[in-house]
Steps between C-alpha positions, in 0.01 A plus 500: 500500500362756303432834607183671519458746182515846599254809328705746400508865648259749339583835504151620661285284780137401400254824455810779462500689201761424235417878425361682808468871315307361236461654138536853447140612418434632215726256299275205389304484177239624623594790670645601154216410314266762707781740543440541094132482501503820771689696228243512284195475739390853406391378138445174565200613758401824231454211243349305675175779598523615153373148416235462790388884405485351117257178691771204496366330793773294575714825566216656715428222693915464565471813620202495678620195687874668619337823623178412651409277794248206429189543620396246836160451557423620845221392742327758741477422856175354570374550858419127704341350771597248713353289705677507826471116541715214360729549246304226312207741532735798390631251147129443468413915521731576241372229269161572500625891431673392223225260376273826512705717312564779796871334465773474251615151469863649536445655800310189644733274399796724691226562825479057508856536468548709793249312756692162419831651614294608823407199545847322487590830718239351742583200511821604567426639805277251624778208477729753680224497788458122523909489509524753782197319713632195417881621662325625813290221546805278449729711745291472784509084513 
């Protein structure tokens, strides 16, 4: 007979930390690595505009880029009207406004967006109905 082999006992169960306070920050590579840069930030960044101010690009646009926001493109809200039929007939209205120009394609795009979640919103609602008729009807037989 042999006996079944045995795993050994671990010193921590599956998912506990071998070392639950971690590293002390600030001790890694890295930490040191920027802990020397920040010593001599002050004429690393005066070096750095004396070379935009004497038109190295690179060093303006590094600069440029770590002090100033991007620019987004932003598109104005455009007053619409819609037709207070379907929601097919709505899809359609926004179409044709973007076909004529009076809409941004963005902003048509996110309106089509909106009126197909309505629409799975209404539908929504309308299966809820047919369940709830369909429980009373089936309660009273």
């Amino acid at each position: 007979m042999t006996k079944p082999k045995s795993t050994p006992p671990s010193r921590w169960k599956p998912g506990q930390s071998g070392n639950p306070k971690g590293r002390t920050p600030g001790t890694g590579d890295v930490a040191k690595i920027r802990a020397a840069i920040a010593e001599c930030m002050p004429e690393l960044l005066d070096k750095l505009k004396a070379q935009a101010l004497e038109g190295d690009v690179s060093a303006a646009r590094l600069l440029l880029e770590r002090t100033i926001a991007p620019l987004k493109a932003v598109e104005p809200a455009q007053p619409l009207t819609l037709p207070d039929g379907t929601l097919t007939a709505q899809g359609r209205a926004v179409l044709a406004s973007v076909a004529a120009g009076e809409l941004a394609p963005g902003q048509g795009a996110q309106l089509l967006a909106a009126i197909g979640s309505l629409a799975r919103v209404a539908e929504i609602d309308e299966l809820a109905a047919r369940v709830a008729a369909l429980e009373v009807k089936h309660a009273d037989t």
